[in-house]
Each structure stands twice: as structure tokens, then as C-alpha cells.
N, C-alpha and C positions, 0 to 999 in steps of 0.2 A: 168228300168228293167235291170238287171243284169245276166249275164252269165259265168259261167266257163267252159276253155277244155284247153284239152293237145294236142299237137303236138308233137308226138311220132316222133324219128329220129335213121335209123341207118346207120351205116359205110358199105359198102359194095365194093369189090374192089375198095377201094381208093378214093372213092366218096360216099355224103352223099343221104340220099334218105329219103324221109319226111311219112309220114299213114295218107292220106288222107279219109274221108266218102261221101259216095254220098245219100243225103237226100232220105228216101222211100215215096214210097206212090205216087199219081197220079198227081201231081203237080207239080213233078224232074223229074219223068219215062222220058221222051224226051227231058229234058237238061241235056248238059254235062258241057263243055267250061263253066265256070267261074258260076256250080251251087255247086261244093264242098264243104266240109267243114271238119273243126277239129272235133273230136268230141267234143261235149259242150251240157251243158245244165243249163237250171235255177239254183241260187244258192238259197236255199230252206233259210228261217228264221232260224236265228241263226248259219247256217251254214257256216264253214268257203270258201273261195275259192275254196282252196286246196282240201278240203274235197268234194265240189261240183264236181270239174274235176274227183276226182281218182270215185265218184259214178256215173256222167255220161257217162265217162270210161267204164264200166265197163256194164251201162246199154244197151249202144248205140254198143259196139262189145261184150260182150261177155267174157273179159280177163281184170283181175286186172292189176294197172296201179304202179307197185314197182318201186321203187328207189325215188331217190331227185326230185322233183320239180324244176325245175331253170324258177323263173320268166321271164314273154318273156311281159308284162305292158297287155294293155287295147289295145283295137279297137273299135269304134263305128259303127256302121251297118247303115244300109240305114233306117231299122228299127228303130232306136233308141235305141236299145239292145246296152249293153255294154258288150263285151266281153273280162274277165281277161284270161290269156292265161299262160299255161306252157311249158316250153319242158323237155321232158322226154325223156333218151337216153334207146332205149331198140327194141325189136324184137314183131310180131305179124304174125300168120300166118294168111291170110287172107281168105282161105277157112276155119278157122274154126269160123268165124261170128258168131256173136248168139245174137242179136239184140231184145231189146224190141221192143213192136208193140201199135199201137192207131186204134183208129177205126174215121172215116170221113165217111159223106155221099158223096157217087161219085156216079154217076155223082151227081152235084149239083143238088139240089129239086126235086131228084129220090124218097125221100122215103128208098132207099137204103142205110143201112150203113155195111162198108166194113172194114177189119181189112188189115194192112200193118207195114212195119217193119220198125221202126223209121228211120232206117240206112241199103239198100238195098244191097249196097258194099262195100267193103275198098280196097284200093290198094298204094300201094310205088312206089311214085314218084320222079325222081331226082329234083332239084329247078327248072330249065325251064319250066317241064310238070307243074308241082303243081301250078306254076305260071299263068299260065292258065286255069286250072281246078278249082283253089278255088277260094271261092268269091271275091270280088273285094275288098270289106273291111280288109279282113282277111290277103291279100297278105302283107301287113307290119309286119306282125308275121314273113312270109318267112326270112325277110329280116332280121330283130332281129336276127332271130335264126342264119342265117349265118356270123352276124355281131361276135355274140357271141362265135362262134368256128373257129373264124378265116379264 
């Protein structure tokens, strides 16, 4: 299984600050520390990487994903997910979220199915906090990415 996302990055006095997502839904509500993530999703058939990141981009906040793409490689998940990774130098305001939603039965064997927002929040973090915030798999993107701009 295959996945793409972007790890949006910007300059901000004089230090970089990364766009982190916090998974929605009733399964993350009460993790924080190291439940983050880029946003990312499935790369659909025929589709290219690239094209996956800038669509679940956009699915997952709400805000098209312009500029260059600069490869940042692959991570493997605890999952078995493979996730292709870009960084993308640009800006996002993060109250204006607009997240698609899934629907899950919660609580389990309720009967009940409930709808929630793929991606609950986003926030900018400098490399120590994100370091701790995003998954444990995914922290090697961090490191890429700083590798990459020196």
C-alpha cells in the first residue's frame, strides 16, 4: 500500500516551522505526542505521486498545494504503508481548515455511525515540537527536510 503527502514548510523569523495534521475522529481525539502527521493519502491507480500529495492536500486542509514539489524519498509505517513524501515551501492558515470527513461506527458494535473530519487540526511547528508530535515513522522526513535546506 502506497501513500503520498506534503510537508509544507515556512521561514518565519529566521527559523523554519514545519504544517503539521492531527488525525480526526475518535481514535486520535486523546493522542497527541507522536499521533501527527503530514498530510497524506492513498495514491489512487494511475495516479502519479505527485498528483496524490497536491489531491490529498487539498482534501485533508482544505487549500491547494502550488509550487515545486522537492522530493523528501519514502518512510515505511508500522502499518506497512509506504509513504512518498514532498516538501513544499509555502504558507497555510490554519484556522481556515476545511477537511474532508468519513463516517465510522463509534463506539464499536453501537449500531451507531458517526461522521468526522479526516484532519481535526493543523498547526506550525518548529523541528523539536514536530519531532515529537509526528509519528514516529514519519520523523525521518523531519530530518530530510532539514538536511535539504541546510
Amino acid at each position: 500500500m502506497r501513500s503520498a503527502g506534503i510537508l509544507l514548510y515556512r521561514r518565519r523569523s529566521g527559523r523554519i516551522e514545519v504544517l503539521l495534521a492531527h488525525p480526526g475522529g475518535p481514535f486520535w481525539a486523546r493522542r497527541d505526542d507522536g499521533a501527527w502527521t503530514i498530510p497524506k493519502g492513498l495514491i489512487d491507480a494511475g495516479e502519479t505521486p505527485e498528483a496524490a500529495a497536491r489531491r490529498e492536500f487539498f482534501e485533508e486542509l482544505g487549500a491547494e498545494a502550488a509550487g515545486t514539489l522537492a522530493p523528501l524519498g519514502s518512510v515505511r509505517q508500522r502499518s506497512g504503508k509506504h509513504v512518498e513524501a514532498f516538501a513544499l515551501e509555502g504558507d497555510f492558515e490554519v484556522a481556515a481548515l476545511r477537511s474532508n470527513t468519513f463516517e465510522t461506527e463509534w463506539p464499536p458494535h453501537s449500531g451507531r455511525m458517526n461522521t468526522y473530519p479526516e484532519v481535526d487540526r493543523a498547526a506550525w511547528m518548529d523541528f523539536a515540537t514536530a519531532r515529537i508530535k509526528l509519528l514516529e515513522a514519519q520523523r525521518p522526513l523531519l530530518d530530510r527536510l532539514e538536511a535539504s535546506l541546510g
